[in-house]
N, C-alpha and C positions, 0 to 999 in steps of 0.2 A: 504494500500500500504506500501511496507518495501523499504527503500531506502540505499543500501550501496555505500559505498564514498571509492575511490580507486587512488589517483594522480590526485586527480580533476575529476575525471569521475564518473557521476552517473552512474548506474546498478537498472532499474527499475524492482523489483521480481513482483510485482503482480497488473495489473491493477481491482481493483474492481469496477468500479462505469463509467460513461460516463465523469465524469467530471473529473477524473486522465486523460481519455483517452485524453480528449482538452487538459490537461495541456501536456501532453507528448507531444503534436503531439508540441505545443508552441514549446516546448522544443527544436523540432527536426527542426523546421522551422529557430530559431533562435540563435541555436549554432550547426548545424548540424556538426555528430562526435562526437560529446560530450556527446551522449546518447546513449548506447547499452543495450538490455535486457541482461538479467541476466542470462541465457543458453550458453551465450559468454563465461562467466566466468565463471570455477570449483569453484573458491576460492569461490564466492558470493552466490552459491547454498551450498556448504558444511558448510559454515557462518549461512545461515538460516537456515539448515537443526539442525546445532549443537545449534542455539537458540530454538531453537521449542523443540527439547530436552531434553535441561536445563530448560527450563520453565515448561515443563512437569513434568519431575523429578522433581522439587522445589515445586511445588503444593504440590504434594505428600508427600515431608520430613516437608513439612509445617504442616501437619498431628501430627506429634507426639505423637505418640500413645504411650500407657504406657504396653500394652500389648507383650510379647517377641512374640506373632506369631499372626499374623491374616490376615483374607481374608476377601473382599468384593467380591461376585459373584454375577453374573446374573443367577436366579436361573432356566431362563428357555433354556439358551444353557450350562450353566455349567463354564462357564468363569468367570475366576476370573480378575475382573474387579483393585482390585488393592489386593498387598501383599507384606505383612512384613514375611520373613522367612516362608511362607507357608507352606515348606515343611520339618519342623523341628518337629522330633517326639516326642511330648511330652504329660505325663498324662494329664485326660480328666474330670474327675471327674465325677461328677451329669449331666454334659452335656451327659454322656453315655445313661439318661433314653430316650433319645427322641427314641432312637433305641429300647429300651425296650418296648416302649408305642407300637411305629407306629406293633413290632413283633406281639404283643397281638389283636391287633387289626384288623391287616391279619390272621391271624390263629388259635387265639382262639378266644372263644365262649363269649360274654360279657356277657351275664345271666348264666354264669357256676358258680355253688359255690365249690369253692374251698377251699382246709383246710390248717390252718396253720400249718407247721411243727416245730420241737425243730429247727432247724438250722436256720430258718426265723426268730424265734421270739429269737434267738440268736444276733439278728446282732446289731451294735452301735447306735447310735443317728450320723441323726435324723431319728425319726420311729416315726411310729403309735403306738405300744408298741400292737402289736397281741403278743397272748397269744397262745400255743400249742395246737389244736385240734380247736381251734376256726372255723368260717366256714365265708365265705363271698364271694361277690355277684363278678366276675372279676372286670366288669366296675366300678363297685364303688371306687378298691383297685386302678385302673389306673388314678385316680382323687387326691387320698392321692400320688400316685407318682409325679404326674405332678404339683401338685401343691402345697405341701407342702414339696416333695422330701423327700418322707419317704423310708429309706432302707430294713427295714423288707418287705413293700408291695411287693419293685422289685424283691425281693426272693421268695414272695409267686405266682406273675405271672411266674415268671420264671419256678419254679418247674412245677405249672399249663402248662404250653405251651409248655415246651421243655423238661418235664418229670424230667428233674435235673438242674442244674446250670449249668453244665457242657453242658450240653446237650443244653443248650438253648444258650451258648457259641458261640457253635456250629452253629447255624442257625443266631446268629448273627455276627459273622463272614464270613457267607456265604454269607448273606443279602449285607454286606456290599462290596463285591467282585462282585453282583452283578450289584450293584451300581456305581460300578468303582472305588471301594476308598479297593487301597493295600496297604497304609502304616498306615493300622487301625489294634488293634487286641484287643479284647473284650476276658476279662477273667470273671469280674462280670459283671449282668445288674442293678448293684448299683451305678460304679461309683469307687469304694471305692478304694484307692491305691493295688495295688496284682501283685505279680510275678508267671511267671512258672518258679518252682526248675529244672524240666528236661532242659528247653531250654534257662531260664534266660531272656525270652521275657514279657516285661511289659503290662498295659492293657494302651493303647495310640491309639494315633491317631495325623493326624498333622490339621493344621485351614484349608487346603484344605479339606481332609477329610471332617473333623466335616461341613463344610458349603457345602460339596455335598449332604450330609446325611439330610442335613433341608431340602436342598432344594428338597429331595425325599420326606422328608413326608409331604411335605405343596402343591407340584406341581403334582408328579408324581405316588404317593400312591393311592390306589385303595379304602384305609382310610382315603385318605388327610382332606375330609369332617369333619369325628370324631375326627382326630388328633387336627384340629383349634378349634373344639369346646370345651373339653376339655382344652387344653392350653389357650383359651380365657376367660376361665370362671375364676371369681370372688373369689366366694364362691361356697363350695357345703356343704352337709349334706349327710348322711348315716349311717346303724346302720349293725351291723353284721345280719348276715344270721337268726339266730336266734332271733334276735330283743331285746339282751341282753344289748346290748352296741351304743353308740349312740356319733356320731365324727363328728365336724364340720372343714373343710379345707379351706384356704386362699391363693389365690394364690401368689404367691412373685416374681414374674417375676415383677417388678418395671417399667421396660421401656414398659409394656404396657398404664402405665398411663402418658409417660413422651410425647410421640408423635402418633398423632391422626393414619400416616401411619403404626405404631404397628402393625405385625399380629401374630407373636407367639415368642416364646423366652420359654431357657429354663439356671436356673443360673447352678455355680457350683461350690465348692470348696474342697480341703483335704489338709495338710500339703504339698505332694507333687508338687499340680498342682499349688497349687495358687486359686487365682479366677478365672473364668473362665465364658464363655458365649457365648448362640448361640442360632442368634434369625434370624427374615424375615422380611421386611419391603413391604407394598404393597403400591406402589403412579404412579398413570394415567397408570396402566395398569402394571404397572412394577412392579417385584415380583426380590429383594436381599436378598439373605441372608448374615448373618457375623457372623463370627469365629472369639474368641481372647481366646486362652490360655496362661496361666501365667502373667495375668492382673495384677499383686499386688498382696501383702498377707498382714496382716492384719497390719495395721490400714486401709487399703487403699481398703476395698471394693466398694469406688462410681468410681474407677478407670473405671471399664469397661461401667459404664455408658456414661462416657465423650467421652469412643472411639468408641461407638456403635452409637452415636450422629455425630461426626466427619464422619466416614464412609457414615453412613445413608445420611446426608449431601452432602456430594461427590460423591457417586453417583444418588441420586435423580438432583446435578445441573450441573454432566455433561453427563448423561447417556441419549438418548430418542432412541426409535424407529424409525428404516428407513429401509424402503421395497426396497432391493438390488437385486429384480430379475430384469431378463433383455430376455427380450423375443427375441425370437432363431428361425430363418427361417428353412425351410426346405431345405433338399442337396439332389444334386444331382450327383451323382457318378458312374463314367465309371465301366462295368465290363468285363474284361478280357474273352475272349471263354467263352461269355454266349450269351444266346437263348434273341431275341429282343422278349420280350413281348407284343410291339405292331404291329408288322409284324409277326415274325414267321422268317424270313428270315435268311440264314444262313450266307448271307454276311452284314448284318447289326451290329452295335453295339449294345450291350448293356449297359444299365443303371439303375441302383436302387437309388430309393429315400430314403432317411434317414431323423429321428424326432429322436430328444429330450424328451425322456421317461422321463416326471417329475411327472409322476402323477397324471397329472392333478393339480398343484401347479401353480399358477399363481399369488402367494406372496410370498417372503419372506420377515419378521422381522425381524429386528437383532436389538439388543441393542448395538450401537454404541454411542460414543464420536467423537468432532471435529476433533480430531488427527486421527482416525482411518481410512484408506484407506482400500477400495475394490478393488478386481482385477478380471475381471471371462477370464477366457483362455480357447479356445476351440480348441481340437487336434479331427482331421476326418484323416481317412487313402484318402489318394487320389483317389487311385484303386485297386479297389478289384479281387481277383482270383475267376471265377464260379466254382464249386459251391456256391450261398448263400441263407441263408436259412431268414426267417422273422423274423424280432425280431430279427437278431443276432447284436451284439456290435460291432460297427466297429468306437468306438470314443469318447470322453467324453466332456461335458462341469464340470468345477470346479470353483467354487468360492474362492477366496483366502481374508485371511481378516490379512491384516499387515504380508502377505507374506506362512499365514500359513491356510492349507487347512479345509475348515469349510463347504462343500456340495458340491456332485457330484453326475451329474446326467448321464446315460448312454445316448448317441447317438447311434440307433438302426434303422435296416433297415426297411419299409415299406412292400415290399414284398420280395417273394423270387426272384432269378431266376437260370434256372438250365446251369446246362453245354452242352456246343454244344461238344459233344462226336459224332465219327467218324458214331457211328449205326445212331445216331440222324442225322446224315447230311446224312446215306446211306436213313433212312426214307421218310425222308424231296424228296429227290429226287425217291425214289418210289412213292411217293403220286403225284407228278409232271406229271411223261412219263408212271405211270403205274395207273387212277382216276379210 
């Protein structure tokens, strides 16, 4: 119960319990006037509306994350559950392989052996150090990516799958537009700081982005499965194609060993971005992911440890599941000059019945917090003009969640009915005085 104090007048906001209600009722037995709910008063509702608020927000700055941009989302409606500048574009680094992996994985072949080129086995540290003409297994080389973030391998997948760097550019910027995420734009599949000279557009992305994009390849990928197996593994070993050379890889994703609900993560750094990081958390059903770019640079790479902990925290203790369907009668609705379906008669009214096309849906989850409000609104047209046909939309129900719309489902007629046209009624009266 919240109690504001106003010239000696209490303002009772909220009874929870039976034993507020005795007290209230005391209250009103024995200072009667002295007690009014709190709907009397704007001030008293605007007062708790702007604590609830600030309490809200304060949670949140409580956070202090060291990171200039990141997002905690729910990665299975896509909401970004809390964020710092989200939507500030900036370099991405090593965090760009997970897109590289999840490409290789839909569209190429993992038992393809592939060769290395001069331009692959040109690229910086950190690499595998392939050698020009070399030859190796795909899945293998997508293991030295993911887990040891080597840059020469993301060039040798790349060329393999998208024919060039450029080309593979190409499909993952497409990918990602697919995805939903436009303020991304993928120039290598390394990571690596690069500009286009033509258009002066950098290889970035913002912490919304980068944590739509986990949350594709851990929930919604058609690879999700090989994505997490890979990124969860440990160690691997492998030898080139040839069976010349022989590599063992360690994974360095850290925060899989730091907390059990762990499910993939992938790090990242260059002079540009900073440190960076983008990983998923899975605890009682619930699947986050988190975006933080320009975490620290160096001395300070356990930075994004501390805020991928913070997050992970935050939303595992205020996030759960809550089934916000709401089960929806059938209507029934006048229709103007149409034929009565169950007489036939041409002085009867008519009327059509309407349903709620959900699908067959008779749950929904949502990952909601205590603060968040549902609202479901339903608009039906009153009366309809005949012709109408079955199936047709004459209405919707929408669920709204803190005012902004998150599922709609069509309200749609049961049958048809037709129109009482002048032949139809000269019919109607043939069949009558002429049987």
């Amino acid at each position: 119960m919240r109690i504001f104090s106003k010239n000696n007048v209490f303002i009772i906001k909220r009874i929870t319990c039976k034993a507020t209600a005795i007290l209230l009722a005391a209250a009103l037995f024995c200072c009667p006037g002295s007690v009014v709910l709190a709907e009397d008063y704007s001030w008293a509702e605007e007062a708790y509306l702007q604590e609830e608020e600030t309490q809200s927000q304060k949670e949140k700055d409580e956070l202090q994350l060291y990171a200039q941009s990141a997002v905690l989302m729910d990665a299975d409606s896509g909401r970004v559950l809390y964020g710092k500048n989200e939507k500030d574009i900036l370099p991405m680094a090593s965090t760009t392989k997970i897109m590289t992996c999840i490409l290789a994985l839909e569209y190429g072949n993992p038992d393809q052996i592939v060769e290395v080129s001069s331009y692959a086995a040109s690229m910086p540290k950190v690499k595998l150090y392939v050698k020009q003409g070399e030859r190796y297994r795909l899945e293998d080389l997508l293991y030295s990516l993911m887990l040891e973030s080597h840059n020469d391998s993301a060039v040798v997948i790349a060329e393999a799958v998208g024919g060039s760097v450029e080309g593979f550019a190409s499909m993952m910027n497409q990918k990602a537009r697919d995805i939903g995420c436009y303020d991304t734009y993928f120039i290598t599949p390394n990571g690596l700081d690069a500009v286009v000279n033509d258009n002066g557009k950098i290889h970035s992305t913002t912490a919304r982005d980068l944590a739509k994009i986990m949350a594709y390849c851990v929930t919604d990928s058609s690879a999700k499965d090989k994505f997490l197996e890979i990124t969860q593994t440990t160690g691997y070993d492998f030898t080139d194609a040839d069976g010349k050379r022989s590599f063992h890889c360690n994974n360095h994703n850290a925060f899989l060993g730091m907390m059990d609900e762990a499910l993939s993560g992938k790090t990242g750094f260059t002079n540009n971005a900073g440190y960076c990081y983008v990983g998923a958390i899975e605890s009682e059903g619930r699947i986050f992911t988190v975006a933080l770019l320009a975490c620290g640079w160096p001395n300070n790479r356990n930075y994004k440890w501390s805020d991928m902990k913070k997050l992970s925290a935050y939303g595992m203790e205020n996030y759960q599941y809550r089934d916000i369907y709401e089960e929806q009668k059938s209507h029934t609705i006048q229709v103007r000059n149409g034929i009565d379906n169950q007489s036939a008669a041409p002085y009867s009214e008519a009327f059509v019945t309407a349903h709620v096309d959900d699908h067959g849906e008779k749950s929904i989850l949502y990952l909601l917090s205590g603060e968040d409000e549902i609202e479901v609104r339903t608009q039906i047209k009153e009366v309809l003009q005949a012709p109408v046909a079955k199936n047709e939309e004459i209405g919707t129900v929408c669920y709204y969640l803190n005012g902004e719309l998150i599922r709609r489902y069509p309200v749609v007629t049961s049958e048809a009915v037709n129109e009482r046209t002048y032949g139809w009624i000269c019919s109607y009266l043939l069949k009558i005085f002429l049987p």
